[in-house]
N, C-alpha and C positions, 0 to 999 in steps of 0.2 A: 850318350843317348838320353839317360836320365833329366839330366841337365837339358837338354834342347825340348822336351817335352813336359816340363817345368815352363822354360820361358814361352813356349806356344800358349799352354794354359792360360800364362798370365796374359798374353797379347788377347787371347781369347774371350778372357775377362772383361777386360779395360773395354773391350769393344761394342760390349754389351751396352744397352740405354739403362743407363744407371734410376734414372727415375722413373721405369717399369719396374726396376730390381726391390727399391723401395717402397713401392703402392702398397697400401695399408690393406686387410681384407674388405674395409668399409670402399676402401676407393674403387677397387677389381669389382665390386657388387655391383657400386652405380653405375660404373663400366657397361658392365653387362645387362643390367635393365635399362638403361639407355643406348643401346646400340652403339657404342663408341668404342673408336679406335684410338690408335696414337697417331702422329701427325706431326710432320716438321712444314711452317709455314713459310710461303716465302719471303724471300726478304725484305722484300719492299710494303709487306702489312709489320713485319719487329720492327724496323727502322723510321716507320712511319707515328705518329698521332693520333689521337680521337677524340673520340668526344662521349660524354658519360649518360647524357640526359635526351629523349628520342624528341618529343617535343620541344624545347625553346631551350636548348644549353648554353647556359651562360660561360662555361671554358671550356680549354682546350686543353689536353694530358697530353704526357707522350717521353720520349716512344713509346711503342709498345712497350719492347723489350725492358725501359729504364723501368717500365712497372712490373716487370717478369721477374726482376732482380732485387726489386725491393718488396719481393716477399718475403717472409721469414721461414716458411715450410717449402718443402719440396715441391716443385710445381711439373706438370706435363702438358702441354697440348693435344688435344684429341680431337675429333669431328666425327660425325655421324659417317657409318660404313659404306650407307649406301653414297653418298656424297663422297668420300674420299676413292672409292672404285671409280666416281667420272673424271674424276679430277688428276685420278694418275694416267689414263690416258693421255698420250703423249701431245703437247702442246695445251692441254686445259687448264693447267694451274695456272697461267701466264694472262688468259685470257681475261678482262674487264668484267664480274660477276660477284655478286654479291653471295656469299652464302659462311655459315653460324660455326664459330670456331669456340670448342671451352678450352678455358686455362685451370685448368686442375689445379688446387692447392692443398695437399695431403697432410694435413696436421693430424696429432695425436688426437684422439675424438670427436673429430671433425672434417669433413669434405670438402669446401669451397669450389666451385663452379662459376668463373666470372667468364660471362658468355658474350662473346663477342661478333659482331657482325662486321667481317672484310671486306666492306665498301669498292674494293678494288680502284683505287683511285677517283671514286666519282670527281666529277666537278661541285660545285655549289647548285647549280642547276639541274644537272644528274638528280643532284639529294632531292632538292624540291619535287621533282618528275617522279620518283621511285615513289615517295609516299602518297602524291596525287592517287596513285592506283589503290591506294586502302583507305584513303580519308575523304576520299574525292576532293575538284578543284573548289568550289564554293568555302569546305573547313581549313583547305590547305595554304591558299591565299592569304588570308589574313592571319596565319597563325606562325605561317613559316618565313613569309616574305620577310620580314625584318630578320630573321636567323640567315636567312641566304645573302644578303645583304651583309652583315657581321662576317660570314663564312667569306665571303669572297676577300672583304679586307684583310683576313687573316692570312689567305693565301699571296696576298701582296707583301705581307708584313713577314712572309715565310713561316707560316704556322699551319699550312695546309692537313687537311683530314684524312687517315685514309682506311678510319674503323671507328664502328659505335660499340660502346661497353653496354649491352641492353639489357640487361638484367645481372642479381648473383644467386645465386640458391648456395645454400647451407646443407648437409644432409641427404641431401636430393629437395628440400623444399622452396619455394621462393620466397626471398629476402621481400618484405613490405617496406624497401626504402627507397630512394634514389640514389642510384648506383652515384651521381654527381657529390649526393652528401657523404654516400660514404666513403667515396676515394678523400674527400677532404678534412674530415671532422674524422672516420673511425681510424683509418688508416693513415693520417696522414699526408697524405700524397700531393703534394704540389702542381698546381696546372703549368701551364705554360703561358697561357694567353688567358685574358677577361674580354672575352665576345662583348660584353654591355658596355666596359671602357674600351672596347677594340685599342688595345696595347697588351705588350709583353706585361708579365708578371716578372715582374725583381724578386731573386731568390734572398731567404731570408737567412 
């Protein structure tokens, strides 16, 4: 009986999400002054791409996931409460809908927050449409039309989008850089595609 109450324990354990078991006390804070929860996303935003830059991004990243893995802290995905309550009603994650996903990264002194918007598959055209509604058509024409252009070859060339990386904050504060430079210069991180050479990027 000893024994069999030992091995539950441990299934009990193992069962648990290891990267809530980990959260730093700095992490649990920003948690909670941001209304966030934890969140398993579906598969088709880890397995898909994005793009770093909201204006004129010249690459493409991806997966998601291949950037989940090449972090070096412990990571979690969370999303805002009130948003994860619509979402678990039954059939709405699946649904075509944009809305703001963090990837928690829990380092020793530090929080990382690379905040992501789940495009839900847009098309190229979608993208363009989505932003007309905040920039209006007159800014968005001439500013986006050659990225939607770019974006559609990409998806011929099998490099399709299905998330924008739109900010990172630090601490809780917001990072002053382009998420684009810093997946490439701070981090590292390798694109997939050059939107401005519309071809794949050869790994190096």
């Amino acid at each position: 009986m000893a024994l069999l109450r030992i091995f539950l324990g441990l299934l009990l354990f193992l069962g648990l999400n290891s990267t809530t078991l980990a959260a730093s006390q700095k992490a649990k804070a920003l948690r909670q002054a941001n209304g966030l929860a934890t969140f398993t996303p579906p598969e088709s935003f880890l397995t898909g791409n994005f793009v770093a830059e909201e204006m004129t991004p010249a690459y493409i990243f991806g997966p998601v996931k291949s950037f989940v893995s090449s972090r070096k802290c412990p990571t979690t995905w969370l999303i805002e409460k009130g948003v994860k309550e619509t979402l678990d009603q039954p059939g709405e994650k699946d649904k075509p809908t944009e809305y703001t996903l963090f990837l928690e990264e829990d380092c020793p002194g530090k929080v990382l927050y690379y905040v992501f918007v789940n495009q839900g598959g847009l098309t190229p055209q979608q993208w363009i449409d989505y932003r007309r509604l905040f920039h209006g058509k007159t800014k968005t024409e001439p500013e986006y039309g050659p990225t939607k252009a770019r974006l559609e070859q990409a998806c011929q060339d099998g490099c399709g989008i299905v998330a924008e990386l739109r900010f990172i904050q630090k601490n809780g504060e917001l990072l002053n850089r382009s998420p684009e430079n810093y997946l490439r210069q701070d981090l590292k991180f390798a694109p997939l595609y050059d939107l401005n050479q519309q071809k794949k990027v050869s790994p190096e």
